[in-house]
C-alpha positions as CSV (number, residue, x, y, z in Angstrom):
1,X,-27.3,-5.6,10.3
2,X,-29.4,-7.0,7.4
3,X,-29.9,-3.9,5.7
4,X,-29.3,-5.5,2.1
5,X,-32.3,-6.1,-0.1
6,X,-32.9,-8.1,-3.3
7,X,-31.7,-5.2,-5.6
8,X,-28.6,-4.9,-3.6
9,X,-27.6,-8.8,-3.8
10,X,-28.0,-8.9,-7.3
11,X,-25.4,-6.5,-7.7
12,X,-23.3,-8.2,-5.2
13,X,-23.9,-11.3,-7.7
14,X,-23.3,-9.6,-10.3
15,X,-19.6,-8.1,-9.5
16,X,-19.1,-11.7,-8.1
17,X,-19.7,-13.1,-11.5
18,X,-18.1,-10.9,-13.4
19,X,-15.2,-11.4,-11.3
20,X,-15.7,-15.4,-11.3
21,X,-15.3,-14.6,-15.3
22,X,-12.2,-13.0,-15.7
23,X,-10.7,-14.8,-13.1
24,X,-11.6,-18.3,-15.7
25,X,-10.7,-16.1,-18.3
26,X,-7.1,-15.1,-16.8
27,X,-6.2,-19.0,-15.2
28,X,-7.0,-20.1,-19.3
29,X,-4.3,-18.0,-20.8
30,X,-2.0,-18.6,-18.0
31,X,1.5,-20.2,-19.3
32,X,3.1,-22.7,-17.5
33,X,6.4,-20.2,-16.9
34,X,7.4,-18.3,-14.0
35,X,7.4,-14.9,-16.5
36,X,3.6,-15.4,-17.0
37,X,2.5,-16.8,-13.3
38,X,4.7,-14.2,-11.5
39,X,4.9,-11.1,-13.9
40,X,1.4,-12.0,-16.4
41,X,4.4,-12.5,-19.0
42,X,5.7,-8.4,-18.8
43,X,3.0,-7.5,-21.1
44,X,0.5,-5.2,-19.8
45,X,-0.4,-1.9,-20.5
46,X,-0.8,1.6,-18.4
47,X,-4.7,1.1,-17.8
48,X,-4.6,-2.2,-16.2
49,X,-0.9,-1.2,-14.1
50,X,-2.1,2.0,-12.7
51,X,-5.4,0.6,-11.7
52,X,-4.1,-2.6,-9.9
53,X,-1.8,-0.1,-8.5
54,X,-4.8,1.5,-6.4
55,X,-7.0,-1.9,-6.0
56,X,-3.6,-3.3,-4.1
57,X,-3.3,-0.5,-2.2
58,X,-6.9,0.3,-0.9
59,X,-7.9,-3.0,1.5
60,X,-11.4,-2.7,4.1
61,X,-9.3,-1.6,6.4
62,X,-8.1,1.3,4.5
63,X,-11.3,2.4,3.6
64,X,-12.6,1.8,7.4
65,X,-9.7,2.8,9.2
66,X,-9.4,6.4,6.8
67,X,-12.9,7.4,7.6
68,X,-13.0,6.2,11.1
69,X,-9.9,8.5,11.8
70,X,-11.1,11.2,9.9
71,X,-14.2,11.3,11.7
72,X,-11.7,11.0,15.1
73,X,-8.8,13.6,14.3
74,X,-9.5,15.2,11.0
75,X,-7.9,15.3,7.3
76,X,-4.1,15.1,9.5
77,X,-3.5,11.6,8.2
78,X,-4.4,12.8,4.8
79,X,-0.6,13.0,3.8
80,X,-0.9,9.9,3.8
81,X,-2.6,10.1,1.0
82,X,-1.5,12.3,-1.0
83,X,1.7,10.2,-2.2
84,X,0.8,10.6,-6.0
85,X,3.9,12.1,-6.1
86,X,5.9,9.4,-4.7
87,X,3.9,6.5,-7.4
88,X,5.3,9.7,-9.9
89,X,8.6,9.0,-8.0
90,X,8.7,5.1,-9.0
91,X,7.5,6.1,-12.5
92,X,9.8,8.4,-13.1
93,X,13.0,7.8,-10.8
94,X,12.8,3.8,-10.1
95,X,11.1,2.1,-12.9
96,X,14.0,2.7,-15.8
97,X,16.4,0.7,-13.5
98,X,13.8,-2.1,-12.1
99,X,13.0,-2.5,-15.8
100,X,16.3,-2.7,-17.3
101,X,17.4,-5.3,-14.5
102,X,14.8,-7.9,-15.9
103,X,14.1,-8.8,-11.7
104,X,11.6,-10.8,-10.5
105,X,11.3,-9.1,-7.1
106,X,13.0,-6.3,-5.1
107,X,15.7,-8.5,-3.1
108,X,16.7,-9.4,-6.2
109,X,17.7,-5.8,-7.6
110,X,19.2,-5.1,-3.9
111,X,21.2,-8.3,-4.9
112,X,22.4,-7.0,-8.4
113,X,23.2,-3.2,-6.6
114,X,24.9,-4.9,-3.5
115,X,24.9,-8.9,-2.9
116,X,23.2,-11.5,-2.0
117,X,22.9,-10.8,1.8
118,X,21.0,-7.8,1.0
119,X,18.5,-9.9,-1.2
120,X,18.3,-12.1,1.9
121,X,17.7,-10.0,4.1
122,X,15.1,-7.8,2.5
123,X,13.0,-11.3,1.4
124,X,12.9,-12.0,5.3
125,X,11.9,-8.6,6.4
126,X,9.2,-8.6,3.2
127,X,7.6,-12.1,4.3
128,X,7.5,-11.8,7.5
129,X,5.6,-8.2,7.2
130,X,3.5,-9.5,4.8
131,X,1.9,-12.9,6.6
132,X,1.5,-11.0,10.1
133,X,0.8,-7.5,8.9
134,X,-0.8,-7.2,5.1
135,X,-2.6,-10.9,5.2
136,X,-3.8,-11.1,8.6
137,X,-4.9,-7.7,8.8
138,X,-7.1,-8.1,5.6
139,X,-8.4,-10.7,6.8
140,X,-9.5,-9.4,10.0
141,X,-10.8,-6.2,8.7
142,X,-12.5,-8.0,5.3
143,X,-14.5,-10.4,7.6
144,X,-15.8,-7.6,10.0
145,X,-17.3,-6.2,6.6
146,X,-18.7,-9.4,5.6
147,X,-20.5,-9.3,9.0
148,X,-21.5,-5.8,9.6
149,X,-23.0,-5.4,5.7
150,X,-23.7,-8.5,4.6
151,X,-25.0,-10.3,7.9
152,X,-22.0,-12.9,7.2
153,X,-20.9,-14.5,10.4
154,X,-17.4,-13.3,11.1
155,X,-15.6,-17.3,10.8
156,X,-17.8,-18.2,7.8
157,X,-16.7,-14.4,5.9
158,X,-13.0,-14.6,6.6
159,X,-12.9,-18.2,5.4
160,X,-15.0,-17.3,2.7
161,X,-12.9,-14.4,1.3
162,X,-9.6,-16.5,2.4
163,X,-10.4,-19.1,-0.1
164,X,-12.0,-17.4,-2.7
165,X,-9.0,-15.1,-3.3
166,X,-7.0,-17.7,-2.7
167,X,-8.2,-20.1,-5.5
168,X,-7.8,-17.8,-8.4
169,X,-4.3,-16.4,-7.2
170,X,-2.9,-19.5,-6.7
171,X,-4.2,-21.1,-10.5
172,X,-4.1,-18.1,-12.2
173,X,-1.2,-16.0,-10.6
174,X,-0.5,-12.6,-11.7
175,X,-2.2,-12.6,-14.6
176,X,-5.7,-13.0,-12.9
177,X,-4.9,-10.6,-9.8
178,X,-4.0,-8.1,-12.1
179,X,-7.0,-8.1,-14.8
180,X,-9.9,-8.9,-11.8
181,X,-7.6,-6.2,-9.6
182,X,-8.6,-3.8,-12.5
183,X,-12.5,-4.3,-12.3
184,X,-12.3,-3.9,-9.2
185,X,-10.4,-0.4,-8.8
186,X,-13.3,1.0,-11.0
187,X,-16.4,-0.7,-8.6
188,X,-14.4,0.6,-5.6
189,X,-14.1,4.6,-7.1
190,X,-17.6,4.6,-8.5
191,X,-19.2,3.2,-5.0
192,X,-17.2,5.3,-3.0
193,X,-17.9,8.5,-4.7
194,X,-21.4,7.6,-5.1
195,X,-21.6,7.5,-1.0
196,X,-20.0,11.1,-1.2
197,X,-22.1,12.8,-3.0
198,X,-25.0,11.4,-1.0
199,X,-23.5,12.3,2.1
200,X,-22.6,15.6,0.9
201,X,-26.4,16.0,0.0
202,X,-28.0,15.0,3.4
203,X,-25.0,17.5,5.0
204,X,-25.9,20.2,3.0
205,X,-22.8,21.0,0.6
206,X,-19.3,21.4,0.9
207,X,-19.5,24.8,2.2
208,X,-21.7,23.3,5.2
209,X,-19.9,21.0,5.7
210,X,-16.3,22.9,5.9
211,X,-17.7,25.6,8.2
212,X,-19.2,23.2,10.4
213,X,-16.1,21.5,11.4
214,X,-13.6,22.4,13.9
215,X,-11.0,24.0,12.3
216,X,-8.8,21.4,13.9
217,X,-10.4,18.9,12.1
218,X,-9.5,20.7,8.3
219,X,-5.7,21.6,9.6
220,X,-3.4,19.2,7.9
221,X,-0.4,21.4,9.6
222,X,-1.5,20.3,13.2
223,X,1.0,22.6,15.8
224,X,4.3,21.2,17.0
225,X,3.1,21.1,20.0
226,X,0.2,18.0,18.9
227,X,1.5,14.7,20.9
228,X,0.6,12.2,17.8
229,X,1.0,14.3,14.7
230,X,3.1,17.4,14.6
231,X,3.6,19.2,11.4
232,X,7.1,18.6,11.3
233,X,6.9,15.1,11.7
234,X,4.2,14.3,9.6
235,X,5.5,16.4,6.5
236,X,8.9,15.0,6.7
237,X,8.0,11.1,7.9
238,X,5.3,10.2,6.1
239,X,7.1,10.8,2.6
240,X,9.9,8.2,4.3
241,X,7.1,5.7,4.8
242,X,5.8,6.4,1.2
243,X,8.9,5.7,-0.4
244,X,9.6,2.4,1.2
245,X,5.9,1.6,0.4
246,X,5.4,2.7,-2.8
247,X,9.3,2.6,-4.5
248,X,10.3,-0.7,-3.0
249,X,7.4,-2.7,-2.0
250,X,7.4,-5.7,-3.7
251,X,3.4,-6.0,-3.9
252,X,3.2,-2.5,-5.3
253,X,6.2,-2.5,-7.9
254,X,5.5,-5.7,-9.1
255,X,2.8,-4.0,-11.0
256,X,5.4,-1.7,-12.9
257,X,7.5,-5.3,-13.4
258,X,4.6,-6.7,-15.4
259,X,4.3,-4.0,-18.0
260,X,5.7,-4.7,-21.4
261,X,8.1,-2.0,-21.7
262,X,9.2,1.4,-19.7
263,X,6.8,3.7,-21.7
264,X,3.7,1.6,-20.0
265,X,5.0,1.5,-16.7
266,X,5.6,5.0,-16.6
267,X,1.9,6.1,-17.6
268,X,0.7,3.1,-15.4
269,X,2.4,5.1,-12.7
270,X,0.6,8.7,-13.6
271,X,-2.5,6.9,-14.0
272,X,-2.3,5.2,-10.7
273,X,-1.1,8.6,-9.1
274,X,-4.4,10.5,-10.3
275,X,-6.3,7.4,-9.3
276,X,-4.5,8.1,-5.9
277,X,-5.7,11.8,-5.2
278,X,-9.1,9.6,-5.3
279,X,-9.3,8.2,-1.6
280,X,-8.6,11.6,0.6
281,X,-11.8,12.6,-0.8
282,X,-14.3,9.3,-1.2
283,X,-12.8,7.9,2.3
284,X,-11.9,10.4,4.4
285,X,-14.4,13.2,3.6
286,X,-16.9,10.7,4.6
287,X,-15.6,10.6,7.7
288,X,-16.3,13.9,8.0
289,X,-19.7,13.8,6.9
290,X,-20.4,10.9,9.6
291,X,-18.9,13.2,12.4
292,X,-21.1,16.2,11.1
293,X,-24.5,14.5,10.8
294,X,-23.9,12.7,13.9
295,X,-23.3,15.9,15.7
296,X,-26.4,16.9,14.2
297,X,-28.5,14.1,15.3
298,X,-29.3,12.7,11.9
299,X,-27.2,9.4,12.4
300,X,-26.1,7.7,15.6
301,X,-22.5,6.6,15.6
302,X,-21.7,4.7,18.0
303,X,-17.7,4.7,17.5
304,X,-15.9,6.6,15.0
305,X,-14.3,3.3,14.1
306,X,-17.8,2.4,12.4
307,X,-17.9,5.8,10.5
308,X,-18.0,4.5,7.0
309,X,-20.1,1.2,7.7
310,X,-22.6,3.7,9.7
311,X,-22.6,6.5,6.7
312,X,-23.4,3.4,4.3
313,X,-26.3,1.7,6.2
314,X,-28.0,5.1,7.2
315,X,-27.8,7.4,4.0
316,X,-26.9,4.7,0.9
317,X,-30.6,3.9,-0.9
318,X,-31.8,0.9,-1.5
319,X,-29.6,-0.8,-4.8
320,X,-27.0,1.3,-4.2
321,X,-25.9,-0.2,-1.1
322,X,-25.0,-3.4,-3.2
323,X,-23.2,-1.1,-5.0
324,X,-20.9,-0.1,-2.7
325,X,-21.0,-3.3,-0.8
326,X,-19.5,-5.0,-4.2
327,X,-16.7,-1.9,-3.8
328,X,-16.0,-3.2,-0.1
329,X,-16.1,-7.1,-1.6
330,X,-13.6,-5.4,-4.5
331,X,-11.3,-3.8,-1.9
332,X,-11.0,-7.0,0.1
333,X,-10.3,-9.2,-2.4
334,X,-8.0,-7.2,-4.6
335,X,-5.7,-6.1,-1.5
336,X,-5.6,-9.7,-0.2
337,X,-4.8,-11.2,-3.8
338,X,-1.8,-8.8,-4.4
339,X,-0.1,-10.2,-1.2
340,X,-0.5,-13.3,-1.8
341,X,0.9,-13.1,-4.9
342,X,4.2,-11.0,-3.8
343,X,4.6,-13.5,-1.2
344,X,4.4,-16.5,-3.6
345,X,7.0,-14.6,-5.9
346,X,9.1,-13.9,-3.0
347,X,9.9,-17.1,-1.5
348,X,10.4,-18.5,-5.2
349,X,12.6,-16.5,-7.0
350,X,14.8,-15.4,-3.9
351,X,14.5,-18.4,-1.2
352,X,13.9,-21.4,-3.1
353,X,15.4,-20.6,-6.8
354,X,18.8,-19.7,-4.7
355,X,18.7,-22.9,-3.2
356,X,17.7,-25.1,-6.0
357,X,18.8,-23.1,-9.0
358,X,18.4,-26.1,-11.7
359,X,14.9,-26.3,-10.8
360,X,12.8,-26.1,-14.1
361,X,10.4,-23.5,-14.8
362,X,7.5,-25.8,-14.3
363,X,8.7,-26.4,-10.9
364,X,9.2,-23.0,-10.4
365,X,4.7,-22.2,-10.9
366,X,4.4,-25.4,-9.0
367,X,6.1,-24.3,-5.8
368,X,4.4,-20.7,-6.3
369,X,1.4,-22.3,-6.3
370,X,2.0,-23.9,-2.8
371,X,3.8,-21.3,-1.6
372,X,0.3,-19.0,-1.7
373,X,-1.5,-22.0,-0.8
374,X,0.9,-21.7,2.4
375,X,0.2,-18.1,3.1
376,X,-3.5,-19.0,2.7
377,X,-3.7,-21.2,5.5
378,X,-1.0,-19.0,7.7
379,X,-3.8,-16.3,6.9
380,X,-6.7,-18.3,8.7
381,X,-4.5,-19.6,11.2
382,X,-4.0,-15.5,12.0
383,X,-7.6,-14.8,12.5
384,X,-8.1,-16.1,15.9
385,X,-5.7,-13.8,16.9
386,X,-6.7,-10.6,14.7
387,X,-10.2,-11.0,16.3
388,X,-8.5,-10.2,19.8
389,X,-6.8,-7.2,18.7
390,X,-8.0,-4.1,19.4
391,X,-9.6,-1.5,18.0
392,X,-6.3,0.5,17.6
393,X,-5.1,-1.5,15.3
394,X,-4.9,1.0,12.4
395,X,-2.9,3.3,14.1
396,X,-0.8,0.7,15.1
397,X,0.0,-0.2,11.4
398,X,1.4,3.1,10.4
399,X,3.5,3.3,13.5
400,X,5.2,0.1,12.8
401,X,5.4,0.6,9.2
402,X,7.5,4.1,10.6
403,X,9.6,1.2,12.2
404,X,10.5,-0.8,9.0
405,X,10.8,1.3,6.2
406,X,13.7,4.7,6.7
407,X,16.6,1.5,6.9
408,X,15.2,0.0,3.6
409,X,14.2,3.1,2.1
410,X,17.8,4.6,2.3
411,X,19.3,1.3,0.8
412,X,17.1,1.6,-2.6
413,X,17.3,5.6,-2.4
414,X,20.9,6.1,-1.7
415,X,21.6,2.9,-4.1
416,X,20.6,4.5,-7.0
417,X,21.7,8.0,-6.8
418,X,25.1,7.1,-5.6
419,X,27.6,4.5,-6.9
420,X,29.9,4.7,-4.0
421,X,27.5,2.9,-1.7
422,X,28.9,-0.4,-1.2
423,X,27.7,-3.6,-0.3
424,X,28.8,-3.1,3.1
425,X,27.3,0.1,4.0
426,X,24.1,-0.7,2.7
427,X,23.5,-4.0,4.4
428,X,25.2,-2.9,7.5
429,X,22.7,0.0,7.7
430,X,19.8,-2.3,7.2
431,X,20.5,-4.9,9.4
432,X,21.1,-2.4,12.6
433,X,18.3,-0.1,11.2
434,X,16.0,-3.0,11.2
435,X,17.1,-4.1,15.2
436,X,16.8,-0.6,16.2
437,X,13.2,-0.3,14.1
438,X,12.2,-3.9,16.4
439,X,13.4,-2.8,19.9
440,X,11.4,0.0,20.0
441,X,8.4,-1.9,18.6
442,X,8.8,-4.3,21.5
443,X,9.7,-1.3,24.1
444,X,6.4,0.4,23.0
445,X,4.5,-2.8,23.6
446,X,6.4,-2.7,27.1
447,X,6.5,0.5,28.1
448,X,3.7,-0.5,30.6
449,X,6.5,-1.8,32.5
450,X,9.4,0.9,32.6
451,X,10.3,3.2,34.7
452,X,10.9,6.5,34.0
453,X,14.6,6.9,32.0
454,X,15.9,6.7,28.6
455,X,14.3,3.0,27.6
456,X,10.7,5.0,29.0
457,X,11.5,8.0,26.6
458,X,12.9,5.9,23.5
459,X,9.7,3.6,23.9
460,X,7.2,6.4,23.9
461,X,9.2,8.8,21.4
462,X,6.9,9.6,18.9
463,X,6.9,7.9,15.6
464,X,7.1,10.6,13.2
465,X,10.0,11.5,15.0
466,X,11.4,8.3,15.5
467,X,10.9,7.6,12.1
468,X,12.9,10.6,10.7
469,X,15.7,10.5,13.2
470,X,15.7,6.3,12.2
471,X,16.0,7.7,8.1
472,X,18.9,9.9,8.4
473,X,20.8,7.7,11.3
474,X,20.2,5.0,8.3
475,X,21.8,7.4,6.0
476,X,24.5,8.4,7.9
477,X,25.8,5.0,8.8
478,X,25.3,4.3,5.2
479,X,27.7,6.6,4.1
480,X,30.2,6.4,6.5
481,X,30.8,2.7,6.0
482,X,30.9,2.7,2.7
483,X,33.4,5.4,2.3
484,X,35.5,3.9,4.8
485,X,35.6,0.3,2.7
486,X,36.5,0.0,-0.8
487,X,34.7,1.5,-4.2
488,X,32.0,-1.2,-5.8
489,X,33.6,-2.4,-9.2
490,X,31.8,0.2,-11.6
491,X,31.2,-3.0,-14.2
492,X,29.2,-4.7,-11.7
493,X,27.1,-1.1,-11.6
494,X,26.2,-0.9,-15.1
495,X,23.0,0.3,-15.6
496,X,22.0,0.6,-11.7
497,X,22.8,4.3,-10.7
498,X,22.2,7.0,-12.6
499,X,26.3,7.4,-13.0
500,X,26.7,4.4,-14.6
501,X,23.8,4.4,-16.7
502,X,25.5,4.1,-20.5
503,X,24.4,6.8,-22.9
504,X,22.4,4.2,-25.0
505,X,20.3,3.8,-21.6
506,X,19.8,6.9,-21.7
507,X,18.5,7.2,-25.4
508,X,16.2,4.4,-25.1
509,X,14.8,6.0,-21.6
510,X,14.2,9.6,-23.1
511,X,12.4,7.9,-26.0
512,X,9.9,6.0,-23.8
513,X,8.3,9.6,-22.5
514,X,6.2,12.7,-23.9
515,X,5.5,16.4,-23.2
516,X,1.9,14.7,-22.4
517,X,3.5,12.6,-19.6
518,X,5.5,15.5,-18.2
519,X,2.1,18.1,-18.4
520,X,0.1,15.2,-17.1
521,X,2.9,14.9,-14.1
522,X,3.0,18.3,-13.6
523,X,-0.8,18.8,-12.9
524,X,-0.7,15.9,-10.1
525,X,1.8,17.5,-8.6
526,X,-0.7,20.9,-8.8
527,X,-3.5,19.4,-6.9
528,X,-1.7,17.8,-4.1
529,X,-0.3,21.6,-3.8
530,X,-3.5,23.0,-4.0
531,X,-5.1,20.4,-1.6
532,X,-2.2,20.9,1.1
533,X,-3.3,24.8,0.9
534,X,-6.3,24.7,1.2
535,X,-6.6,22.3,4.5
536,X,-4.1,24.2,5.8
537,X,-4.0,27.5,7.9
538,X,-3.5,29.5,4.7
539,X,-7.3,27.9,3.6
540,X,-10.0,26.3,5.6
541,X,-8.7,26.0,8.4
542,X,-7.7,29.4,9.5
């Protein structure tokens, strides 16, 4: 387990420096004003959004859980990531209205489409997610790493990656999750890749490598007839998922909120969607090449779960292990420090700014500051638990975010394509999508228990399937309610939906974008073809 040596640390100690640097650098230009703590005062560029897009998206158990079921199932749960085009989607579709609103969070622009019950409503659903799921799950996954690279005990890593992270969000807030979050996308990609082309070396090429698998394993299409990922379900669910996740997340669009105008969030969004076509191949590739060189006898792995921790301690050189251990640190840290900074903007600016709206902006940072410092603790509190979880856990996550998201999705999606969705509809359809969404999360848990009948079947329905038939149900009641209560006031619209968007909108929103953009959108949307081909029974895998 103590596989580092001296070169290797003093990268590790390096990146930790460098990191300690910018972090000092970012809580020294901090402002005492909620625009700066929550939103690094709207005035970043593309670079710096589209890379803290990734680093908040890619967390250990990203990296561990990708690999571990590639090496298990195969390139399947790719689609997952392929959702450039849905980052394109927020670029393109989302930002102009999130950035003409002037919000904080995304409650608040369900409260300026609908009303304040919405906003309510989707804080809840967004905190409670976030402490249980995003922060706990980190946690748990981050201080495996720490033990199984670093020879960290497992308490002393997860407090030690707790607190860390936790110190510069809370003093520097946005601001220094974002710049550090930056750094730490680029240590990620370079260790990640380096680890690929290594592995790809000791398995002998692509080509080897592609004709050595099952050609089950290279089929993103699996048949209908698959009991965990049909084709159907897959293709049409997962881009459900990604628009919740990537369209409406708070800890992913904040990113786009802190840019100083439309024209960066944009091209932070086409950066981060190239940056995205990065993991299928540096995380899950790997997977592969663990699976093939352990069939081979040149590694013994002893659980595909430990595919990419395996691939790194038997094939990574000397130096280069520190390398990608300072990724891992990078993916940790970066993942845990953007939910803890969309919680802390959550429960200020739509829980306790609606309660005490004369509180000052001072007082605003303040409570920000110990409302991270709360989901800190809540974190360590967590881990107990976590460590008894098992090792499904990963597949567990997507399945309940298949749960959450079509209701929530539909209410942003629906919202701003079409001004006759009311208030009403909208939060009618999210409150029964979200009960729906629970009982079968808890049915699943107890299907143990039932008998054979209809709760049996809804419990162990699928949750591609569920997930779809969940979307359009969502959609349906959507519509129905709102057409059967009266029109929004079209003033109250302004600017929200595309048919109320005023033709100087429009103007300024045209002007804010290139023929570069649309060529450089264009080819993202190329690749992912290209990639769906050729893993597909049209490619490899026939």
């Amino acid at each position: 387990m103590h596989f580092l040596g001296p070169i290797d640390w003093l990268f590790v100690g390096l990146y930790l420096a460098v990191i300690a640097a910018i972090s000092i650098w970012s809580i020294k230009k901090a402002k005492d004003s909620p625009s700066d703590y929550f939103l690094a005062n709207r005035n970043l560029g593309w670079f710096v959004i589209g890379a803290s897009i990734l680093a908040s998206n890619v967390g250990s158990e990203h990296i561990v859980g990708l690999a571990g079921t590639a090496a298990s199932t195969g390139v399947v749960m790719g689609h997952y990531e392929l959702h450039s085009w849905i980052i394109l989607t927020l670029g393109w579709v989302f930002v102009p209205f999130y950035m003409r609103s002037m919000v904080y969070t995304m409650p608040e622009f369900l409260e300026r489409r609908f009303n304040a019950k919405a906003r309510w409503l989707l804080s809840i659903i967004q905190l409670i997610s976030y402490v249980i799921a995003k922060a706990a799950v980190t946690i748990y996954a981050g201080a495996l790493v720490f033990n199984s690279l670093l020879g960290v005990d497992f308490w002393t890593g997860a407090i030690i990656l707790v607190v860390v992270t936790g110190v510069y969000t809370i003093f520097g807030g946005l601001h220094a999750v974002m710049y550090t979050e930056a750094i730490q996308a680029i240590v990620l990609l370079a260790g990640s890749a380096v680890l690929l082309f290594i592995g790809l070396d000791k398995v002998g090429g692509w080509g080897t490598l592609m004709h050595s698998l099952p050609k089950e394993k290279l089929n993103m299409f699996q048949p209908l007839s698959n009991p965990d990922f049909p084709w159907a379900g897959i293709l049409f669910a997962s881009p459900i998922v990604g628009l919740w996740y990537w369209c409406t997340d708070q800890h992913i669009v904040q990113r786009c909120l802190a840019a100083r105008n439309e024209k960066e969030a944009r091209r932070g969004t086409i950066f981060a969607a190239y940056l995205k076509l990065m993991p299928f191949f540096i995380f899950m590739i790997p997977g592969l090449i663990a699976y093939t060189l352990h069939q081979q006898g040149k590694i013994n792995m002893t659980d595909t779960d430990v595919a990419f921790p395996t691939l790194v301690k038997e094939i990574m050189p000397v130096g280069l292990r520190g390398l990608l251990a300072g990724g891992l640190l990078a993916a940790l840290m970066s993942s845990l420090a953007s939910v803890y900074n969309a919680c802390s903007t959550l429960f200020t600016m739509d829980i306790y700014k609606k309660i005490k709206p004369e509180a000052s902006n001072h007082e605003l940072v303040r409570v920000g500051r110990i409302a991270t410092g709360i989901v800190v603790l809540l974190g360590m509190i967590w881990i107990p638990l976590m460590k008894n979880i098992s090792k499904g856990l990963y597949g567990y996550l997507q399945s309940v975010q298949s749960y959450l998201a079509p209701p929530i999705a539909a209410a942003f999606l629906l919202g701003v394509f079409s001004k006759r969705i009311n208030a009403k509809g909208a939060y009618t359809a999210m409150v029964v999508g979200f009960i729906i969404g629970i009982l079968k999360l808890i049915f699943e848990l107890l299907k143990g228990h039932l008998g054979a009948g209809l709760l049996y079947d809804f419990a162990t329905m699928n949750f591609l399937y569920f997930c779809i038939a969940l979307f359009v149900f969502s959609v349906v009641l959507m519509v129905v309610i709102s057409l059967a209560t009266p029109a929004p006031d079209e003033a109250h619209l302004k600017g929200l939906t595309f048919a109320t968007t005023v033709a100087e909108d429009k103007k300024a929103s045209r002007a804010s974008w290139s023929q570069k953009d649309v060529l450089l959108t264009l080819l993202v949307l190329v690749f992912i073809i290209a990639i769906f081909i050729y893993f597909s029974p049209l490619g490899i895998a026939k």
